[in-house]
BATIFI-90423 format. One record per residue (C-alpha): residue number from 0; residue in one letter; x, y, z. Coordinates in steps of 0.001 Angstrom, whole numbers, plus 524288, in hexadecimal, padded with zeros to 5 digits. Example, Ala and Ser with C-alpha at 12.3 -4.5 7.8 and 13.67 -1.06 7.14 Angstrom:
# residues 2
0 A 8300C 7EE6C 81E78
1 S 83566 7FBDC 81BE4
# end
This chain:
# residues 403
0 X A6A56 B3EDA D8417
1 X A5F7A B338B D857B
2 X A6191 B26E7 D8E46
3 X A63AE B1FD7 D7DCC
4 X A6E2F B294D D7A81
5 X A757F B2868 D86B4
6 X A75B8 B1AC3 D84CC
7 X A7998 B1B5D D7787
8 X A8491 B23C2 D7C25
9 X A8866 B17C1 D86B6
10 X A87EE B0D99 D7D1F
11 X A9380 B0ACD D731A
12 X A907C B0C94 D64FD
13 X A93BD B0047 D5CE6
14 X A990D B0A25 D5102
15 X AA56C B11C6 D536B
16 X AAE8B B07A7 D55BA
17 X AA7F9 B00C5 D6225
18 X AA090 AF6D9 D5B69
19 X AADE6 AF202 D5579
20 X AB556 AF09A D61C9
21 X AAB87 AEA92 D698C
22 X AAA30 AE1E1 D5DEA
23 X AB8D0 AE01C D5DC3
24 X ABA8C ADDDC D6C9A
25 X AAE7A AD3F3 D6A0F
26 X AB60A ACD2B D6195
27 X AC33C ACBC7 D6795
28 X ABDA6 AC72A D72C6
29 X AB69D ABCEC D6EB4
30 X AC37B AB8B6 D687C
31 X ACA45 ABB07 D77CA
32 X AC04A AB21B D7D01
33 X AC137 AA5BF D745E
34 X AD04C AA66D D75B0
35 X ACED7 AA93C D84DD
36 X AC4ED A9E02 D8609
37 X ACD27 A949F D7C72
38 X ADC2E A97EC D8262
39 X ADAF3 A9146 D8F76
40 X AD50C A8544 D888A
41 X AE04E A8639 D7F4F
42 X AEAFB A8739 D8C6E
43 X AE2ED A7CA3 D93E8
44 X AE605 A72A2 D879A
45 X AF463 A773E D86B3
46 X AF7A8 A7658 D9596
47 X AF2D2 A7241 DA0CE
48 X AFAA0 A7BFB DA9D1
49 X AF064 A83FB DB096
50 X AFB20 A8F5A DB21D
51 X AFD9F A8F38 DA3A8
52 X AEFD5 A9068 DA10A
53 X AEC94 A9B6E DAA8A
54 X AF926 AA0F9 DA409
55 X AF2B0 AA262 D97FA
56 X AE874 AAC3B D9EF9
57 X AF30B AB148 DA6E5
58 X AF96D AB5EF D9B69
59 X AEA71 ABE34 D97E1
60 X AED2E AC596 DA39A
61 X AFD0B AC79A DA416
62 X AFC3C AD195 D97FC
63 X AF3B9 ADC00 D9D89
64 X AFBA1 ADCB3 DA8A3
65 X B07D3 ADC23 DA01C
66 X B04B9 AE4D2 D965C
67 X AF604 AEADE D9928
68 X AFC13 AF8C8 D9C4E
69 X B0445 AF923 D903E
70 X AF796 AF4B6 D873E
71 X AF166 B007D D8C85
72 X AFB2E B0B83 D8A26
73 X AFE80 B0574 D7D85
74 X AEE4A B0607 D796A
75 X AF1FD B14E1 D7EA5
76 X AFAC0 B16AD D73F8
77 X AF573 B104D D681E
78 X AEA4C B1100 D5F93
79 X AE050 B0876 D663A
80 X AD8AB B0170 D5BE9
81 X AE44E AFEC9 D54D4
82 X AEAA4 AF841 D60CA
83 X ADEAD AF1AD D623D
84 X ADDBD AEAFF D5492
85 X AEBD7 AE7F5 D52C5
86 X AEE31 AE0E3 D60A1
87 X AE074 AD81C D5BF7
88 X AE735 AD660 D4FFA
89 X AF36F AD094 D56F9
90 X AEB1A AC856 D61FC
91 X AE4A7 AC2F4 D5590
92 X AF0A1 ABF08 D4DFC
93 X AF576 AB89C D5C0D
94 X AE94D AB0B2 D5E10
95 X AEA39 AAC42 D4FE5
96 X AF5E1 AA62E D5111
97 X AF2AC A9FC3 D5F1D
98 X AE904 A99C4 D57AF
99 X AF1FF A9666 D4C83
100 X AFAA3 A90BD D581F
101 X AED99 A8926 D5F1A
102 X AEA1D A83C0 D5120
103 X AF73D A7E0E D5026
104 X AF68F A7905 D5D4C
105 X B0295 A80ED D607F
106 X AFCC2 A882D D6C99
107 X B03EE A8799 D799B
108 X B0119 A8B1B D8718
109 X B0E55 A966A D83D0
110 X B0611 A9D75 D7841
111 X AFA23 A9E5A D7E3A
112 X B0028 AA613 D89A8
113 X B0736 AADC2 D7F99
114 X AFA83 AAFB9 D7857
115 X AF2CE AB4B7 D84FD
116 X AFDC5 ABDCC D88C6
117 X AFF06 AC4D7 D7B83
118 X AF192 AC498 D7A31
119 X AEF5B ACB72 D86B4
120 X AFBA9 AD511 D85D2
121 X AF548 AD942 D7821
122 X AE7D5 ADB72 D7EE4
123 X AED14 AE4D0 D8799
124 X AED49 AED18 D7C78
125 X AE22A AE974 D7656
126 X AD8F0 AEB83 D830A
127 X ADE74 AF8D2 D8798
128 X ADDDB B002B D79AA
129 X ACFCB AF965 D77A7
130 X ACBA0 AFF2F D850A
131 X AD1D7 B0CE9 D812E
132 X ACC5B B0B27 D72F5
133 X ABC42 B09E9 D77F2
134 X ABACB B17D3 D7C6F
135 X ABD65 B1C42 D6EA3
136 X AB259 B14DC D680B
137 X AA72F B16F4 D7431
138 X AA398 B2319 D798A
139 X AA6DD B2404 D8632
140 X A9957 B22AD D8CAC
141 X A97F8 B1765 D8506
142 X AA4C0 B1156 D893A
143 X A9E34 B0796 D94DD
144 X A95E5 B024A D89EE
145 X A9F5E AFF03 D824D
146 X AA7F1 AF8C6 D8C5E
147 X A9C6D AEF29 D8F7B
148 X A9991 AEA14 D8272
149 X AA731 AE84D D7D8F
150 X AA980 AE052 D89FA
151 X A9BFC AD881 D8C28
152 X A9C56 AD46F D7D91
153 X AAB5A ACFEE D7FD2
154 X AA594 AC895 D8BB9
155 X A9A29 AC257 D814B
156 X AA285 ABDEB D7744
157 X AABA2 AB9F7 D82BE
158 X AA447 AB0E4 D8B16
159 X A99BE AAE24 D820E
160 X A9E54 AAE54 D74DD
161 X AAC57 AA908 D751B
162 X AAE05 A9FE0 D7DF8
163 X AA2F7 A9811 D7B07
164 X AAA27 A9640 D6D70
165 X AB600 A92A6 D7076
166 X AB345 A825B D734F
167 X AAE81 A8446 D646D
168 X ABB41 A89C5 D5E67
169 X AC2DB A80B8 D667B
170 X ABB4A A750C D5DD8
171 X ABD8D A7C5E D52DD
172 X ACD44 A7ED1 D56AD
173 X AD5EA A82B7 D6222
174 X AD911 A8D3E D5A60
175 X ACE9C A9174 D5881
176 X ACA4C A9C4F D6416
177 X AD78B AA0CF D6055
178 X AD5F5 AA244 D532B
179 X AC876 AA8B7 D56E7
180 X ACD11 AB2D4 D6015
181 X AD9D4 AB845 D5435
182 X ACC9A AB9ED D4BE0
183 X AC5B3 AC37E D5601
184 X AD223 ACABB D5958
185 X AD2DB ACD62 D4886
186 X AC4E6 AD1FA D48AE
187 X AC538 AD96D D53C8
188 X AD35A ADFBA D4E87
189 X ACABB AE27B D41E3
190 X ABF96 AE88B D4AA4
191 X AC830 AF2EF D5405
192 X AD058 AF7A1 D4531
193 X AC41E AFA9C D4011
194 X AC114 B04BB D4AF9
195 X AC0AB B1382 D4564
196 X AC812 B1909 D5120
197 X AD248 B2190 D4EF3
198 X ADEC2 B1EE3 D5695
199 X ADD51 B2675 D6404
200 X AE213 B33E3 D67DD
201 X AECAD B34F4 D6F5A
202 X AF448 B406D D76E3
203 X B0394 B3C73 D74CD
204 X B09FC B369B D7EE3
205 X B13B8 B3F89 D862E
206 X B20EF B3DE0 D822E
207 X B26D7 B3274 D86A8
208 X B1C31 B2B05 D88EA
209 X B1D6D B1BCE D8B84
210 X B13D5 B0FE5 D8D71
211 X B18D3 B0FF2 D9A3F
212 X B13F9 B1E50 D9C38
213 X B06C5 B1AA2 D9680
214 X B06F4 B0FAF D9EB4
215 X B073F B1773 DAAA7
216 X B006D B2335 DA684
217 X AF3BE B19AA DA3F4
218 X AF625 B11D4 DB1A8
219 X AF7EC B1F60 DB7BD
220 X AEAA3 B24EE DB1CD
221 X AE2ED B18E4 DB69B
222 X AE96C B1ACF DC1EA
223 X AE4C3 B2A2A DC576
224 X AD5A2 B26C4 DC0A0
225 X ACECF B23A0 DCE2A
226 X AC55A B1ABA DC5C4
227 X ACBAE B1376 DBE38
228 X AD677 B11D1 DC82A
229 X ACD2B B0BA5 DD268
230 X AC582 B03B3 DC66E
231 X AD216 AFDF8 DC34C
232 X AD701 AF926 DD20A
233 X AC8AC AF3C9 DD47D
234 X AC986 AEDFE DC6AB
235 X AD83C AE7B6 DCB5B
236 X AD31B AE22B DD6F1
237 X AC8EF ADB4C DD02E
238 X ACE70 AD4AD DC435
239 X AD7FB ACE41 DD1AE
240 X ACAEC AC7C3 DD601
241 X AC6B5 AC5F6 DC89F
242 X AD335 ABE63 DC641
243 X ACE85 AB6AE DD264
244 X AC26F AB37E DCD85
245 X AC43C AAF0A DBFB0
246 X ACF76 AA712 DC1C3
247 X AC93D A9FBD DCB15
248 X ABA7D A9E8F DC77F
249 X ABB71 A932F DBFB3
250 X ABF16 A8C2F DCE18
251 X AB504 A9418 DD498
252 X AA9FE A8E24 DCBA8
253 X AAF90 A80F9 DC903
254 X AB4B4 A7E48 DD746
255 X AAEF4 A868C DE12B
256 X AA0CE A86CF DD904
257 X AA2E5 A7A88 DD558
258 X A9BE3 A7E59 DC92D
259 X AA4CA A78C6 DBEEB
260 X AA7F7 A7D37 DB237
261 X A9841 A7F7B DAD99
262 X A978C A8832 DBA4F
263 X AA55F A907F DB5A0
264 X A9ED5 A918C DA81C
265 X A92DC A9618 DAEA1
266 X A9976 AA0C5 DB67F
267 X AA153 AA695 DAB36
268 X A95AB AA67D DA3ED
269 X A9020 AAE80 DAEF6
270 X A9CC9 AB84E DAECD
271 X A995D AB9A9 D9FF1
272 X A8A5C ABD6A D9F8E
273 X A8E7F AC59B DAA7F
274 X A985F ACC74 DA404
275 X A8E6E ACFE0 D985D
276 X A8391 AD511 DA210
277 X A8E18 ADD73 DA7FA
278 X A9145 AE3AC D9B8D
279 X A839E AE7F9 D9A14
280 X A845A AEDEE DA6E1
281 X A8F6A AF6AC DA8B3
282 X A8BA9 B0142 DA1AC
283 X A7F2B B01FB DA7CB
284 X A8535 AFF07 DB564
285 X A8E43 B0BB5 DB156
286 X A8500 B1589 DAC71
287 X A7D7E B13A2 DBA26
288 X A87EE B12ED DC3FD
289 X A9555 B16D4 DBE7B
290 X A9FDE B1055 DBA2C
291 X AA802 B0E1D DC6C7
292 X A9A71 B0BA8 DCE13
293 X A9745 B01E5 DC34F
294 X AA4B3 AF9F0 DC4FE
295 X AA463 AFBC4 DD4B6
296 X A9607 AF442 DD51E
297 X A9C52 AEA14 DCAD9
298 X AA509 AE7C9 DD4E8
299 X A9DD1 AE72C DE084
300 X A94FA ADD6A DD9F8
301 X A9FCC AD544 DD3D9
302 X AA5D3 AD489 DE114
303 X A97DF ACEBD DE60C
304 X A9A73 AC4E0 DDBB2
305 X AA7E7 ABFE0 DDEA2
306 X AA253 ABCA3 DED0A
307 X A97F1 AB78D DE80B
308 X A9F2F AAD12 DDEB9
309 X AA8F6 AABD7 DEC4D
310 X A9FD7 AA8E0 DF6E0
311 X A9297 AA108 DEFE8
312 X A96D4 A9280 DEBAE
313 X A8B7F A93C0 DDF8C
314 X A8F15 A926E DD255
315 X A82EC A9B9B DCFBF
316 X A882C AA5E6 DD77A
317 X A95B5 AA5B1 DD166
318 X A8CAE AA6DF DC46C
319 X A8331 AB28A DC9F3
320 X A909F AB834 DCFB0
321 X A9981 AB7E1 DC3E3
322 X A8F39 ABD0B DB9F4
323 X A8C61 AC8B9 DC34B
324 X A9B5D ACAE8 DC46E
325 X A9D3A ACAC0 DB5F4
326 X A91AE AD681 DB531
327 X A990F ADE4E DBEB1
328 X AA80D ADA63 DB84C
329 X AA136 AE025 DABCB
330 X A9C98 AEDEB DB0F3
331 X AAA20 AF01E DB80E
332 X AB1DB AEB96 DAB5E
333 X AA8DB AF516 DA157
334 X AA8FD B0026 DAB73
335 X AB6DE AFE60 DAEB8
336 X ABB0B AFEA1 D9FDC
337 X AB282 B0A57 D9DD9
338 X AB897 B11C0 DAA56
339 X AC4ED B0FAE DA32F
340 X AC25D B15B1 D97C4
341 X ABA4C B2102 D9CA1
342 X AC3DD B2483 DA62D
343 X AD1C6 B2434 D9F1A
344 X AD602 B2DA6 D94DF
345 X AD662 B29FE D86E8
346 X AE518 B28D9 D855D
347 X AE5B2 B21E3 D91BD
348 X ADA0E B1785 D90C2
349 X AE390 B0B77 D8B38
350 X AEDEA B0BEF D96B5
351 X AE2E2 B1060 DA1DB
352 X ADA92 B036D D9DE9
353 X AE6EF AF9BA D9C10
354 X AEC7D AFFEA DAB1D
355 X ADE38 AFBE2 DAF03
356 X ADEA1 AEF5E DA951
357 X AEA6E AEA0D DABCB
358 X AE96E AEF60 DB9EB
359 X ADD4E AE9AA DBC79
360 X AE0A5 ADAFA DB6D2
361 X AEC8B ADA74 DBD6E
362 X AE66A AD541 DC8FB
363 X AE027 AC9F3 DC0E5
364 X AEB86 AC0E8 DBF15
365 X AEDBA AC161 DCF24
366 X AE002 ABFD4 DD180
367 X ADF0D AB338 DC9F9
368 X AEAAA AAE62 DD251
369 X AE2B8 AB31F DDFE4
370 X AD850 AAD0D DDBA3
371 X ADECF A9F7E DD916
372 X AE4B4 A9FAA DE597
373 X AD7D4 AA235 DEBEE
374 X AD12A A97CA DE5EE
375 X ADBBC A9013 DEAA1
376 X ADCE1 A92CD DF844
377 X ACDFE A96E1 DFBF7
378 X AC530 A918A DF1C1
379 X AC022 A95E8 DE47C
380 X AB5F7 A9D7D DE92E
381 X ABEBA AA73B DEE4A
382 X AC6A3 AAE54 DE2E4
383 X AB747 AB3F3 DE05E
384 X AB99B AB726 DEE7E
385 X AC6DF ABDF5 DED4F
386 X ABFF8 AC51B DE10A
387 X AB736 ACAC0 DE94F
388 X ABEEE ACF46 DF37C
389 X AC805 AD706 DE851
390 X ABB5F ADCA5 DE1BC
391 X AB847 AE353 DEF4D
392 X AC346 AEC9B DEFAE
393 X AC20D AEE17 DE126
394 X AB469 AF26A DE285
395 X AB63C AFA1C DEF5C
396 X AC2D8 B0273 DE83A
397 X AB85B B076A DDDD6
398 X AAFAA B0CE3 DE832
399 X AB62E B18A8 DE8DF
400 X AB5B1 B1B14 DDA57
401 X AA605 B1B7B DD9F2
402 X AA13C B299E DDC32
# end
């Protein structure tokens, strides 16, 4: 095989069904990210109860622990593109009439925590049977490929696409994001039922079987694979400091930086380009070094970062810091998808990747509320701190795993 046909053979082919759901998950995000961007907005003019309005991304999280597990047995069971399609089909008929309800000015602070929760609990489906559904349309050497550019053009239409936008539909209506994001989940519906993929093959369950079973059978299985077991506790421990960090960052660059809100836009901006260059990388990082070796350097260097942003009072290093950190997030996100899927048998992928996921953000909610009361009692300069001292053991636990 030449160097040009083993990269051919790494790279994703648009045709056979790929080109559609990257095009789809294209789509729906840039839907997710004007509502995302527009909701708080929409809270912040209908109370001014900071709980209430963190309650509204509270109840983001609450579902995957709630009801992540049962998403991924159930995207076990069923035929994945169809679950797919039909739960897009339902988020879009529920954003349609929140906007219905915002045109009317009928919103309240109570339906928009509704809306987040369902929207959530119905993504917990969506997410595990789309993970389990990508190995099907890729070859499997050109699944890390594939992972990167369905997530760094989600992180372009994202952070540089949508939210930009939204002030403009807000003149237009403050329905309209809303009414914007029902039309991407119908297109993207439209996209994944056009997919020629037969429903998957199955071995029948043994008699008796329950989702409770499954359940366990998937948590068990993640459980008994030394890699994936480790990637997920390291991945745990993180997502605590990362909780840290992003709840309070906007204090660590307004107060502690004393940058103000130009300086916050500046480092997000940072966290985006960074994101993007890191998609371009993992593969590469991958190919050279190994998965686990890729995501145990991400680390290291990430955890370089959070000091960094901790211990230097300069805006530009919280800039330099944050766009290298978003490079190394994205090579131990692609790599850590791609382990996932590599790793965990066919009729097991949905309920091995929601035990991972909902595992691993578990630890987010509590390390939002760590990070708060760090801020509070030391300064906001040290939840970046506290990251760092979580991504250490992280890090150090995948040691082991690198042969």
């Amino acid at each position: 095989m030449t160097a040009t046909e083993a990269v051919r053979t790494r790279t994703p082919a648009w045709r056979g069904g790929f080109g559609r759901l990257w095009t789809a998950a294209v789509v729906s995000k840039f839907g997710d990210s004007l509502r995302t961007a527009a909701m708080p907005l929409l809270a912040a003019s209908l109370t001014d109860d900071p709980l209430l309005i963190a309650s509204v991304t509270a109840c983001g999280y609450l579902p995957w622990l709630l009801f992540g597990l049962l998403g991924g047995a159930v995207a076990d069971r069923v035929d994945q593109r169809r679950a797919m399609w039909a739960v897009d089909l339902l988020r879009g008929l529920l954003m349609a009439g929140f906007a219905g309800a915002v045109w009317l000015d009928l919103g309240s602070i109570a339906l928009l925590l509704a809306l987040a929760f369902a929207l959530t609990t119905l993504q917990t489906l969506f997410d595990n049977a789309a993970t389990a559904l990508l190995p099907s349309l890729v070859p499997a050497e050109a699944l890390t490929s594939a992972n990167a550019r369905l997530m760094t053009a989600q992180q372009i239409v994202g952070g540089f696409v949508a939210a930009p936008l939204v002030p403009v539909l807000l003149v237009v209506g403050a329905a309209m994001p809303y009414a914007a994001d029902a039309a991407t989940y119908a297109v993207a519906a439209a996209l994944v039922a056009s997919l020629r993929v037969g429903a998957p093959q199955r071995e029948p369950g043994p008699a008796g079987s329950t989702l409770r079973g499954e359940i366990a059978e998937g948590l068990r299985t993640l459980w008994r694979d030394r890699a994936q077991r480790g990637l997920c506790i390291a991945t745990a421990l993180c997502n605590i400091g990362m909780g840290a960090l992003i709840a309070t960052l906007v204090v660590h660059v307004t107060g502690w930086l004393g940058a103000g809100p130009g300086g916050y836009a500046a480092v997000i901006t940072a966290f985006g380009a960074g994101s993007l260059a890191g998609g371009l990388l993992a593969r590469r990082l991958a190919d050279r070094f190994g998965r686990i070796r890729s995501v145990f350097a991400a680390g290291l260097v990430q955890t370089g970062c959070l000091v960094a942003m901790g211990s230097v009072r300069a805006l530009w290093v919280t800039i330099a810091a944050m766009a290298v950190f978003a490079v190394m997030g994205m090579v131990w996100n692609v790599n850590q998808t791609t382990l996932i899927q590599e790793r965990s048998p066919a009729q097991l992928l949905g309920r091995i990747n929601s035990a991972f996921r909902t595992l691993a953000i578990a630890g987010t909610p509590l390390g939002a509320l760590l990070g708060g009361a760090a801020a509070a009692a030391w300064g906001p300069n040290t939840p970046a701190l506290l990251a760092a001292g979580l991504f250490i053991p992280a890090v150090a636990s995948l040691a082991p795993l690198i042969n």
